[in-house]
Steps between C-alpha positions, in 0.01 A plus 500: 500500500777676423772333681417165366361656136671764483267676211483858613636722837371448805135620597506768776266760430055491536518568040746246426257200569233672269802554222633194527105370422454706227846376330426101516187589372652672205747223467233238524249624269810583246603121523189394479420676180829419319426167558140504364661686142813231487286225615205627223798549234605127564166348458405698198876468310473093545118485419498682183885437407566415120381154438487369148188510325386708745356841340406839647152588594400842564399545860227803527583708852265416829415868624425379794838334564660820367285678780577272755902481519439936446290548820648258738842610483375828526340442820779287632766806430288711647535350797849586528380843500264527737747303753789692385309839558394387822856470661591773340269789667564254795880601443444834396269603801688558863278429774420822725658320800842491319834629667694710259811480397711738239782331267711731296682277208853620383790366329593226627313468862096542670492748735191463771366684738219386728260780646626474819839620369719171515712512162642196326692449142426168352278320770158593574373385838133381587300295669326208456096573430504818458407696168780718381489781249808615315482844358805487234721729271835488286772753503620420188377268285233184469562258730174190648426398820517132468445268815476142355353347843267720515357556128511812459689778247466805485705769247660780684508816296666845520341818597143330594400246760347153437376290773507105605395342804469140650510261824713295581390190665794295594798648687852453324793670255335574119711646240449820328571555130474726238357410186568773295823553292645825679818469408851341526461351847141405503558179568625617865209695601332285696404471889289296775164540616540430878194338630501457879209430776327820652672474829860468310423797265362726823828442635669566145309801476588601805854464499566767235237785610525814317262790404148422359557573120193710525714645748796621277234627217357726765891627579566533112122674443635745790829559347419558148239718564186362433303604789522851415252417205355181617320600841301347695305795679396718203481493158863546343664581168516103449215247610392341861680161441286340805284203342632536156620189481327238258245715437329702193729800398327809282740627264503819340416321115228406661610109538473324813816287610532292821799574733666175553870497503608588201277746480666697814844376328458685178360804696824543678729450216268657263259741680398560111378243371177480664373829613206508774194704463555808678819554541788639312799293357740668753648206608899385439637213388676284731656274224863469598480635830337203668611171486263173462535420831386822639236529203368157679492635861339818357225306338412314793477790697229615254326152563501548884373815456147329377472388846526797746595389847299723801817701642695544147606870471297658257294230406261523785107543328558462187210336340554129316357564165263267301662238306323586197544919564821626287764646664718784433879393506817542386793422665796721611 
């Protein structure tokens, strides 16, 4: 439709069909009420217009008309609701099966990098049917993942993580905006979304291999230390991270947190903030001595650490723990 009405972007993504729905069906029940009131106004203003002779009568109020044009709008807006909602946990809810990806905004360019380690600034490649997760954060200031094609927009903020995911169903160039003022050259932040056939992304992926970036965060967790607290064979001064991840966290206030990313984020920058039930608040900052990139890589060597793999050094027997049991953790 849109090369011949060219209305809105192109449709490339398995949302934009169900947004696209929801917006003519805004659009049409808008037009279709404005022209109920106009055509209503019309009618009524030449009916009872100012004819001579002609004198007012009192008209007494029909509570059942004054009911009726209440409740049905009511129920007709809250349809928009329900729909609206309804994409929007759809939006807001990754599918387990998603590949991760990490995108660090900054004045004036994206920076990506894809779990298997390929890097990229201002294009993001994928491919076509499968679900995609981006795990984003600014180092400055406000900036939004906007992807027209695709539906979707996401803010990107500083010193947390927020999260957007989709899949992309038909292979092609889509271009990457930000939607957020962030400053004199906004308008030239923008990139591609790269959307190429599983066989042509293998090869892609291929072409550039590099370290796992659970890889480098198990380098960086070796070189800053954290395994002399964080071990895997006894108890330490600082918790057993294996199987923390996304699950219930006992704090020492006696609140219960869950340790998704920026949970294990704010634990390495500020070891403070949350302190874990049974252990001391020993830990140091690491704000200003890691950058964002190797904040993401340690992060998603926390995440891989939920799975233990038979062979991994030090993480041989230890027990997966209940989804529902709290764990003790805090990052260093």
């Amino acid at each position: 439709m849109s090369k011949f009405l060219p209305l809105w972007p192109d449709s490339a993504s398995t949302m934009s069909g169900q947004v696209d729905a929801l917006y003519i069906y805004l659009l049409l029940v808008a037009g279709i009420m404005t022209a109920l009131i106009f055509i209503s106004v019309t009618v009524l203003a030449i009916k009872y217009r100012r004819v001579a002779g002609r004198e007012a009568t009192q008209i007494e109020g029909s509570t059942i008309l004054e009911i009726g044009w209440s409740i049905i709008p009511f129920f007709v807006m809250l349809t928009f609701f329900i729909w609206g909602a309804v994409i929007y946990f759809k939006e807001r809810t990754p599918p387990a099966d998603s590949t991760e990806v990490y995108v660090v905004a900054k004045q004036w360019m994206w920076k990506i990098e894809h779990m298997e380690g390929q890097r990229e600034i201002n294009e993001l490649h994928v491919p076509v049917g499968q679900n995609v997760k981006l795990i984003m954060t600014s180092q400055d200031v406000i900036h939004s993942f906007f992807v027209p094609a695709f539906r979707i927009k996401q803010d990107v903020l500083p010193g947390r993580y927020t999260t957007l995911w989709f899949k992309a169903t038909v292979p092609g160039r889509y271009h990457l905006f930000c939607a957020e003022y962030c400053g004199t050259m906004h308008s030239g932040m923008g990139g591609d979304i790269v959307v190429m056939e599983p066989q042509d992304y293998a090869q892609w992926m291929a072409g550039g291999a590099t370290a796992p970036l659970q890889e480098t965060g198990k380098e960086l967790f070796a070189q800053l230390g954290c395994a002399t607290c964080h071990r895997f064979d006894v108890q330490g001064r600082g918790p057993n991270l294996t199987a923390i991840y996304n699950k219930p966290v006992l704090l020492e206030d006696g609140r219960t947190v869950i340790a998704d990313e920026n949970y294990v984020r704010e634990s390495i920058l500020n070891p403070t903030a949350k302190i874990v039930s049974g252990f001391k608040p020993v830990m140091p900052t690491f704000q200003g001595i890691v950058t964002d990139e190797q904040l993401n890589a340690l992060v998603a060597y926390v995440k891989s650490l939920a799975q233990p793999t038979p062979g991994s050094a030090g993480l041989q027997n230890q027990p997966a723990a209940s989804p529902d049991q709290p764990q003790n953790m805090q990052v260093q």
